[in-house]
C-alpha positions in Angstrom: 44.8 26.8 21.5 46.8 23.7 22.2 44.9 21.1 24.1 46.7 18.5 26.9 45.6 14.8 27.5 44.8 14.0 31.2 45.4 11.2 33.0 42.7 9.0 34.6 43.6 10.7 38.4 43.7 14.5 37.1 40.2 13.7 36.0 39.4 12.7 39.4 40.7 15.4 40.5 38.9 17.9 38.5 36.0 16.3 39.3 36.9 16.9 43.1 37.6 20.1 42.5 34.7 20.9 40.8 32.3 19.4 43.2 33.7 21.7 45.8 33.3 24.4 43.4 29.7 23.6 43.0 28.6 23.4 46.8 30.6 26.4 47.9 29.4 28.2 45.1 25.6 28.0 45.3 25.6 28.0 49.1 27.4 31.7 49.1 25.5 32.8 45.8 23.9 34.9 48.0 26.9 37.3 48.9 27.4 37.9 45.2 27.6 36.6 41.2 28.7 33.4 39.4 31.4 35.0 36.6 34.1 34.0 38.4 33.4 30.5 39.2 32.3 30.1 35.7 35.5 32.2 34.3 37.7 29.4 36.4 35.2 26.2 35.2 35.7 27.4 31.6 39.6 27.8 31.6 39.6 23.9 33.5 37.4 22.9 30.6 39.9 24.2 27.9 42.8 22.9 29.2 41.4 19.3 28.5 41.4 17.9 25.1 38.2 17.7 22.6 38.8 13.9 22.3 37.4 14.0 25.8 34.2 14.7 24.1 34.1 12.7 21.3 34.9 10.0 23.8 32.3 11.0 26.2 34.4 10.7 29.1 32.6 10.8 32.2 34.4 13.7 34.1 34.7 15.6 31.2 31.5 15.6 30.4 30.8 16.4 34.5 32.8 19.7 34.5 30.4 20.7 31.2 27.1 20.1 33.1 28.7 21.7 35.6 29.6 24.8 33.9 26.4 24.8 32.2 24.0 24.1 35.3 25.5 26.9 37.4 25.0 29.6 34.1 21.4 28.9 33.6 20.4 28.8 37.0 19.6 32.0 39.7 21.1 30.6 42.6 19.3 32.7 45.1 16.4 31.1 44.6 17.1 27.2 44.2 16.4 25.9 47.6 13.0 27.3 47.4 11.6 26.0 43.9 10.6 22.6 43.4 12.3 20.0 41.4 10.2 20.6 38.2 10.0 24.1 38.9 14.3 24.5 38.6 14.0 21.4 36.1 12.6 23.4 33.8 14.5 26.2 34.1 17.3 24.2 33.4 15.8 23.5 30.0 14.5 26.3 29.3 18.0 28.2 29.2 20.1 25.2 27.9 20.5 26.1 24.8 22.1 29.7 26.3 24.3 27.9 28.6 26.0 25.3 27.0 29.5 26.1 25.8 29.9 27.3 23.0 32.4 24.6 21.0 30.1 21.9 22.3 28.1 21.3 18.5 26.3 18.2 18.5 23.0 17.6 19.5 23.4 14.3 21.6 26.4 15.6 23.3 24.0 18.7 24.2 21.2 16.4 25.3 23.2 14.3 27.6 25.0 17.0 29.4 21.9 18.5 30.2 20.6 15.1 31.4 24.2 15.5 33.5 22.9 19.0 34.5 19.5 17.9 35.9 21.0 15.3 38.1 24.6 17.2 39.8 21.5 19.9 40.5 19.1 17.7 42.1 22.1 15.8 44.2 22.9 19.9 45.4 19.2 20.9 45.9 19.1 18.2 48.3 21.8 19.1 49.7 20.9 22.4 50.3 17.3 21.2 51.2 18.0 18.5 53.8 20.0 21.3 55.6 16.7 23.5 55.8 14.9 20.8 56.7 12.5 20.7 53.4 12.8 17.3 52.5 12.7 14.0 54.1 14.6 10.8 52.9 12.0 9.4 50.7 11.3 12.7 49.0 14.9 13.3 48.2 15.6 9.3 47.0 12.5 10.7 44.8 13.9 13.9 43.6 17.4 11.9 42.8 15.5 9.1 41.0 13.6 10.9 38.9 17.1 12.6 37.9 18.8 9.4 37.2 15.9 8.5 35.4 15.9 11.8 32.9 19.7 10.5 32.7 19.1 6.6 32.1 16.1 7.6 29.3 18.7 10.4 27.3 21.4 7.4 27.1 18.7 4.6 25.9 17.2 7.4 23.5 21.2 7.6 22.6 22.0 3.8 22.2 18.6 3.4 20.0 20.0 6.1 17.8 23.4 4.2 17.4 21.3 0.8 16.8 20.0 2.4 14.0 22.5 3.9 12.2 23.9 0.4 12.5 21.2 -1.0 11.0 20.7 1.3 7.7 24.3 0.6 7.3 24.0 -3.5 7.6 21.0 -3.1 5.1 23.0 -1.1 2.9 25.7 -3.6 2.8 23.3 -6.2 2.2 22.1 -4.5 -1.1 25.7 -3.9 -1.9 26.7 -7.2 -1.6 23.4 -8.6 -3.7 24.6 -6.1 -6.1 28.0 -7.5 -6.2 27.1 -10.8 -6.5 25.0 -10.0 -9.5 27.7 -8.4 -11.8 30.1 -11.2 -10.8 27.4 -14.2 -11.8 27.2 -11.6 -14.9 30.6 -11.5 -15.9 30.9 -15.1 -15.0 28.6 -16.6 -17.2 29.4 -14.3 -20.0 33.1 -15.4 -20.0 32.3 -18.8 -19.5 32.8 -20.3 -22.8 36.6 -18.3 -23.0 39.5 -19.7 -21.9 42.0 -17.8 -19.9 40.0 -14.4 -20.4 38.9 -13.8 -16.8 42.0 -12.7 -14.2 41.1 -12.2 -10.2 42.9 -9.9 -9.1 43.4 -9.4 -5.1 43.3 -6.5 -3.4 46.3 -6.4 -1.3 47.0 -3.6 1.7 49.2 -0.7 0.9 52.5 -0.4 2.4 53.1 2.6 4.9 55.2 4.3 2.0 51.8 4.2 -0.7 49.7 5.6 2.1 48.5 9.3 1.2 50.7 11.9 3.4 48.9 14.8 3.0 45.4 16.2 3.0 45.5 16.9 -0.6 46.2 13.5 -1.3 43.4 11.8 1.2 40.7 14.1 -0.8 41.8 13.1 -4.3 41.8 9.7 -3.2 38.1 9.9 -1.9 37.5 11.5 -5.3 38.5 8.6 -7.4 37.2 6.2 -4.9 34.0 7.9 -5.5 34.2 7.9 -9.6 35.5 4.2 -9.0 32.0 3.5 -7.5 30.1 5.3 -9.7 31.4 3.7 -13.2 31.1 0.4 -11.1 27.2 1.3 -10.5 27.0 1.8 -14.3 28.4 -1.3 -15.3 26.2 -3.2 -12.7 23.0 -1.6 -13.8 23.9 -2.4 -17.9 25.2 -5.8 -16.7 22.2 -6.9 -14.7 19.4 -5.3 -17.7 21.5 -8.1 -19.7 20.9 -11.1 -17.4 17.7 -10.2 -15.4 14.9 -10.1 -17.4 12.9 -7.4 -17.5 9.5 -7.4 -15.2 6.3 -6.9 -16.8 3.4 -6.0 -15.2 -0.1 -7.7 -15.4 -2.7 -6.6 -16.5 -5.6 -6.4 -14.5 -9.7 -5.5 -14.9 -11.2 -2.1 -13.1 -14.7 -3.6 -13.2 -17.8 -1.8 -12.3 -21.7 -2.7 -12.0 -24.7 -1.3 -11.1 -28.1 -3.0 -10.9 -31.1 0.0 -10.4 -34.9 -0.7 -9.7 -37.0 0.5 -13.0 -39.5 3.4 -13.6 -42.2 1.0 -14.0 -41.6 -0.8 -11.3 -41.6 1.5 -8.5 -44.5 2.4 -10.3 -46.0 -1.2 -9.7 -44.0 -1.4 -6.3 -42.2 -4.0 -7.3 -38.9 -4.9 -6.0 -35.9 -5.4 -8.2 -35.7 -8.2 -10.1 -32.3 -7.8 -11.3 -29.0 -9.2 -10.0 -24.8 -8.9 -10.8 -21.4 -10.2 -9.5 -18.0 -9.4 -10.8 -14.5 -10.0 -9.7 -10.9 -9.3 -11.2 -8.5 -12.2 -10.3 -5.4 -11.1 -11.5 -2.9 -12.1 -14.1 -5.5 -10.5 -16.8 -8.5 -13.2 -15.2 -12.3 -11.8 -14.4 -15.8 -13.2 -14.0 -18.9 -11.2 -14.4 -22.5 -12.4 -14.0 -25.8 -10.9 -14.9 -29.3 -12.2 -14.0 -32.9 -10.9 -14.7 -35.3 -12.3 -12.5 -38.5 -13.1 -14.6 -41.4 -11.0 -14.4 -43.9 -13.3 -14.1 -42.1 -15.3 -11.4 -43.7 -14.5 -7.5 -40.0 -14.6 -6.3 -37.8 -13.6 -9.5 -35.7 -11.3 -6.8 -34.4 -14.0 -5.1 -33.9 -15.9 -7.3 -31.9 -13.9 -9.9 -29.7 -12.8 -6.5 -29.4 -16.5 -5.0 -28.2 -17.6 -9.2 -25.8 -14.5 -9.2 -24.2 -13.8 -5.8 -23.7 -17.5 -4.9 -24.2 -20.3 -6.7 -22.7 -19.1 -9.7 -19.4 -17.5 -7.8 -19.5 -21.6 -5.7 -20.0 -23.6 -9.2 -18.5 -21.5 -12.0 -15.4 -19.3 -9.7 -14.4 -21.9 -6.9 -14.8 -25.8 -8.2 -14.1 -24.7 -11.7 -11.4 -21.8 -11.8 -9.5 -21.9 -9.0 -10.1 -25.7 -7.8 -9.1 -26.3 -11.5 -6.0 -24.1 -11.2 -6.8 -22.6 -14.6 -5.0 -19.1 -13.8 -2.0 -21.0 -12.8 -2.1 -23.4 -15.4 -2.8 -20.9 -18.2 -6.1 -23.1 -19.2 -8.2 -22.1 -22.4 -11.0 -24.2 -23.6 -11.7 -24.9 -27.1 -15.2 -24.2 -28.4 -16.4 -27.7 -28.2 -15.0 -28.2 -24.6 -16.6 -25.2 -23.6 -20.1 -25.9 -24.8 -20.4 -28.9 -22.9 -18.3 -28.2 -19.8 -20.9 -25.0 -19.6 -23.5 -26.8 -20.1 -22.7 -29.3 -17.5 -21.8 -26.3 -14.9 -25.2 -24.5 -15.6 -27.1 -27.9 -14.4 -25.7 -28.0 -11.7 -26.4 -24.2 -11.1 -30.1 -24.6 -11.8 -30.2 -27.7 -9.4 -28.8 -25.5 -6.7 -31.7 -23.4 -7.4 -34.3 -26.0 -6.9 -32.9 -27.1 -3.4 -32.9 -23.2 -3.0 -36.7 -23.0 -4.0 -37.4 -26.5 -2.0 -36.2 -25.3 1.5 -38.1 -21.8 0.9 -41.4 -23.7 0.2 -41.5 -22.4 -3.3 -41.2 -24.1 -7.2 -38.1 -23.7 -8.3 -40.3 -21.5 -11.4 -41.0 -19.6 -8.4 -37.3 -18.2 -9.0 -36.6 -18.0 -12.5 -34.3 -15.6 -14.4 -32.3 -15.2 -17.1 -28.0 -15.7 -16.9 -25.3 -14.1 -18.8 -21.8 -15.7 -17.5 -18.7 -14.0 -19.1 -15.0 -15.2 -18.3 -12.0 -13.4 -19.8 -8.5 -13.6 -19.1 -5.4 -12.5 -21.7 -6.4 -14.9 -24.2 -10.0 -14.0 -24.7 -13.7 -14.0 -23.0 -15.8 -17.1 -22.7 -19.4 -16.6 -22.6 -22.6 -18.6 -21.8 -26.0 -17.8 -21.4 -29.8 -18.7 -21.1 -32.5 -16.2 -22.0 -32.3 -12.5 -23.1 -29.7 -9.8 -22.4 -26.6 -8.7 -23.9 -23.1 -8.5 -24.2 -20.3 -6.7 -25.9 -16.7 -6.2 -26.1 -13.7 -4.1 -27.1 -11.0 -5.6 -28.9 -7.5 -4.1 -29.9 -8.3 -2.3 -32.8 -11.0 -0.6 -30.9 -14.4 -2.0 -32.0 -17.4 -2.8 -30.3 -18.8 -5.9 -30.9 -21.5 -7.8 -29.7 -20.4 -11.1 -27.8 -24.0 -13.0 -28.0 -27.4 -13.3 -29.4 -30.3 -12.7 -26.8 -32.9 -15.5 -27.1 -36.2 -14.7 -28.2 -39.0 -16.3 -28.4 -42.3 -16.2 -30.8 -44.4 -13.7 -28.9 -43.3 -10.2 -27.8 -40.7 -9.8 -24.8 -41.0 -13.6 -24.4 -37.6 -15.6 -23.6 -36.3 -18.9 -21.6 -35.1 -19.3 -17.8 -32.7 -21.2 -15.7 -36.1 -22.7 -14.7 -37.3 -23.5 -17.6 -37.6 -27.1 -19.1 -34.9 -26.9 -21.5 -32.2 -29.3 -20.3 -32.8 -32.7 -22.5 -32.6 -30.1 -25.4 -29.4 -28.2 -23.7 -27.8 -28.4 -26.7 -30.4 -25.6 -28.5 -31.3 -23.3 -25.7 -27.7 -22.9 -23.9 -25.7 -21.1 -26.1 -22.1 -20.5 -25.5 -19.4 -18.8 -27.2 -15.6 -18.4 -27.7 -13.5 -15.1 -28.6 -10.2 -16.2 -29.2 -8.3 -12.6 -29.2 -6.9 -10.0 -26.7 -9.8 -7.6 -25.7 -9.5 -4.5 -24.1 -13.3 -4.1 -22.5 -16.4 -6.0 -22.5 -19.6 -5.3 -20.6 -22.7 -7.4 -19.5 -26.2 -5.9 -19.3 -30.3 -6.8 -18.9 -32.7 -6.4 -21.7 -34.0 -2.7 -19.5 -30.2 -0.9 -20.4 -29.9 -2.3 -24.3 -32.0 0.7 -25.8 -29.9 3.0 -24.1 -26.5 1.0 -25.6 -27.6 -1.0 -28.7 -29.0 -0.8 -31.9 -31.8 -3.5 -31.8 -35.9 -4.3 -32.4 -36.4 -2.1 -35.6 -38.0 -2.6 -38.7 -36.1 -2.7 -41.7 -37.1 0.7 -43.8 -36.6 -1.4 -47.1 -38.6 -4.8 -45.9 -40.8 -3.3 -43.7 -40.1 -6.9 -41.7 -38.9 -7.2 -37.8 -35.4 -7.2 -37.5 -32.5 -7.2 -34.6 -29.0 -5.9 -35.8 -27.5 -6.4 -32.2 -25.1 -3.8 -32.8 -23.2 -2.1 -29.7 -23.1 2.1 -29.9 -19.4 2.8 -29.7 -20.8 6.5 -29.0 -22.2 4.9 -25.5 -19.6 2.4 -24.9 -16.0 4.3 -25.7 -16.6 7.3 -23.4 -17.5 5.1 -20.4 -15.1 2.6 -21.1 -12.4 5.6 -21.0 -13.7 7.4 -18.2 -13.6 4.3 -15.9 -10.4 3.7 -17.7 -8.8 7.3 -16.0 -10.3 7.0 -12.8 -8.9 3.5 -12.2 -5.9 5.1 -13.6 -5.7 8.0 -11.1 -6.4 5.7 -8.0 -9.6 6.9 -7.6 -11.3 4.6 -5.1 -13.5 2.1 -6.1 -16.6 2.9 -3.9 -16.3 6.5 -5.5 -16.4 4.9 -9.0 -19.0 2.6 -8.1 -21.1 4.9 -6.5 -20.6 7.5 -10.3 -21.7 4.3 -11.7 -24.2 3.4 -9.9 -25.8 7.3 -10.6 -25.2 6.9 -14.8 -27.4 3.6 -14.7 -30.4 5.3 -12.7 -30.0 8.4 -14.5 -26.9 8.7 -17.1 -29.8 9.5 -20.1 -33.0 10.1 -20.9 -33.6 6.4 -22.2 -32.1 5.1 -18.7 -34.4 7.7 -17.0 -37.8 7.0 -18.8 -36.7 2.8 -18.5 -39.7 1.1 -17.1 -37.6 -2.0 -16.7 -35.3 -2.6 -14.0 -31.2 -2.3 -15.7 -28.2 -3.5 -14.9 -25.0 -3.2 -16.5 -21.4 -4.4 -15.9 -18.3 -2.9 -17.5 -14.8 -4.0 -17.3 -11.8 -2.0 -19.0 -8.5 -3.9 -18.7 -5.6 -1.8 -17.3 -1.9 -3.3 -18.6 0.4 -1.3 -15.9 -0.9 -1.5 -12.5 -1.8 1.2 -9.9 -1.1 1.5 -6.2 -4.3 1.1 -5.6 -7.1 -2.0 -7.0 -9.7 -0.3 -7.7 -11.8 -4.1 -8.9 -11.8 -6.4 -6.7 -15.1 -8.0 -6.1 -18.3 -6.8 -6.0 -22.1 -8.3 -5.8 -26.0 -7.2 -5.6 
């Protein structure tokens, strides 16, 4: 069909027309049908060219509404229903009664926003003839019209804005992409004389330009290759000069400190306290602290030693006031030794000020410490009293990482109370493990039968005897386990909380422990998850 362009006035005039159409057709739709108006509306609507559309002329878009209000509409009974009533009639037929070449969604959606208001300027029409409405209702009904009109053309320019916006962003990436290969081929070519040629890009003349359709596609075709090769080249180009990004490792850490059989036994709280926390970039602290048995208030003072003052002292005005993450800081062994040494004073006089505003001795608090730090070049440990300590390293051996202190009599050992500081030298031991490791855990004296061999008697000898040997049997499937959970993103309380059920009752040594156990383990994860699974955790 052969369309005609219209003139500014011959729209008006349709749109005259076509009013008249409208009124004289609903007010004598009760002598008979609507074909033949609709017939005569869709042979106007024909006649006028499909750029009209694209366009979204105003009138054009009017003689649409028009032709679609009138079809989805019965007439005989729209001066008695209600705007919402006939409003959603409208919508509900739409679909039904919008012509047929008219494909787009939008264009859809905005003639029937044209729709709902030429009905409601007829309705009250028709209406203020009969009487039913006064003026404020009908500036109501034809507001609310204009409104359904206004809020389909905002809903339209938000669309637009959009689509403008992917495409900015997209040029944006393009043109960092660009940039890229260019600094590439730049520097690369540098050193060369006379090997690099600009070339401009210069508009074809009328007489290069494609004349058919044939020609536009295989032009879109190369144009497409073109792009393609060029993303090759970028990607290979950019793998050259942009270094590759490797992710840190980090620690999936977990801890558990559980009341033991004998205790509940004895009513006796828990003596036993723990703090950990990954910091990134490979970096992790971990803390153990067995409150002493014969102490009134071990408990508090085993928590006060490993919740704060050890994460204030050791964590905050050492590690990160020290900015030994950023800095990349390692100690040597002497250094160590006495900057521990120094820390852990101050730790046990925080613990006296502790026990002096409580009213107690500062032996009213005693426990044990085990303070681990690793990062990518090792693990630094310290530690007073009993305990122990492993760790994993890349072969995949467990070692032990200290010697518990014992004293002359059975189950006898020395506190962060005790009177051992002008001999510091003898009873704070320290260590230094100057290779990668993969895991390490911390635990109290009540978990090391469970995961030690220790406190035999040697079968040839017949004398006492502690081979402080870790069981990789006990160590290697946990450290795995925890390993795949933190792995598939499981969530850290649900780890903890599997944790947390293994140390009360993982075995029958754990089970039948009359001492109170806690245990810390930390596997180190090279490629990072979406989740952290490690951050920080205390009892």
């Amino acid at each position: 069909m052969r369309y005609v362009q219209m003139t500014s006035a011959a729209y008006v005039r349709w749109v005259l027309l076509a009013s008249v159409m409208v009124s004289s057709g609903i007010c004598s739709a009760q002598s008979g049908p609507q074909e033949k108006m609709l017939s005569y509306l869709d042979s106007m609507i024909h006649t006028i060219s499909r750029d009209s559309l694209r366009q979204r002329d105003n009138s054009f878009m009017f003689l649409l509404s028009v032709r679609a209000s009138i079809s989805s509409l019965d007439s005989h009974e729209v001066a008695a229903k209600s705007f919402q009533a006939w409003r959603n009639e409208i919508v509900a037929n739409w679909m039904e009664a919008v012509p047929p070449f008219v494909n787009s969604e939008e264009d859809k959606q905005e003639l029937l926003a044209h729709a709902i208001l030429s009905w409601a300027e007829t309705l009250v029409a028709l209406q203020q003839s009969k009487a039913h409405l006064d003026s404020a209702a009908q500036r109501e009904l034809l507001q609310q019209a204009e409104i359904d009109l206004l809020n389909q053309r905002i809903n339209s320019l938000s669309d637009t804005l959009a689509h403008y916006q992917r495409a900015l962003g997209l040029l944006g990436g393009l043109s960092i992409l660009l940039l890229g290969v260019l600094s590439f081929f730049l520097m690369k070519n540098k050193s060369k004389k006379n090997l690099i040629e600009v070339e401009y890009l210069v508009p074809p003349d009328s007489e290069s330009l494609p004349n058919s359709a044939a020609s536009l596609e295989d032009c879109e075709d190369e144009s497409v290759a073109m792009v393609e090769e060029l993303e090759k080249e970028s990607a290979l180009a950019l793998s050259d000069v942009v270094p590759p990004i490797v992710p840190s490792p980090r620690w999936s850490i977990v801890g558990a400190s559980e009341i033991g059989k004998g205790h509940i036994q004895q009513q006796i709280p828990c003596q036993d306290s723990h703090f950990y926390q990954s910091l990134g970039d490979g970096w992790a602290i971990a803390v153990v602290a067995d409150g002493a048995g014969s102490a009134r208030h071990s408990e508090e003072g085993s928590k006060a030693v490993a919740t704060e003052i050890v994460p204030k002292v050791f964590l905050e005005e050492l590690i990160l006031q020290e900015n030994w993450i950023e800095n990349d800081f390692w100690p040597d062994e002497a250094s160590w030794n006495q900057l521990a040494i120094d820390q852990l004073q101050l730790v046990r006089d925080a613990l006296e000020e502790i026990a002096n505003k409580r009213g107690y001795t500062i032996k009213d608090l005693a426990c044990t410490l085990i303070l681990a730090i690793a990062s990518p070049k090792g693990i630094l440990l310290a530690h007073i009293g009993d305990g122990r300590a492993a760790y994993r390293n890349e072969e995949e051996e467990w070692k032990a990482l200290m010697v518990p202190w014992k004293g002359e009599e059975a189950n006898s050992t020395i506190f962060l109370s005790s009177d051992i500081w002008t001999h510091a030298q003898t009873f704070v031991q320290t260590r230094i493990v100057n290779e990668r490791i993969t895991a390490f855990a911390l635990l109290s004296d009540g978990c090391e039968s469970a995961s030690f061999e220790h406190s035999m008697i040697d079968p040839e000898t017949h004398m006492w005897r502690d081979p402080n040997r870790p069981f990789p049997r006990f160590f290697e499937p946990l450290y795995l386990n925890i390993l795949e959970m933190a792995k598939e993103n499981i969530p850290a309380e649900d780890i903890e909380a599997k944790w947390q059920t293994f140390i009360q009752k993982g075995n029958r040594t754990l089970i039948e422990e009359k001492d109170d156990k806690t245990m810390i383990l930390a596997a180190l994860i090279d490629a990072p998850t979406e989740q952290q699974t490690d951050t920080s955790h205390e009892h």
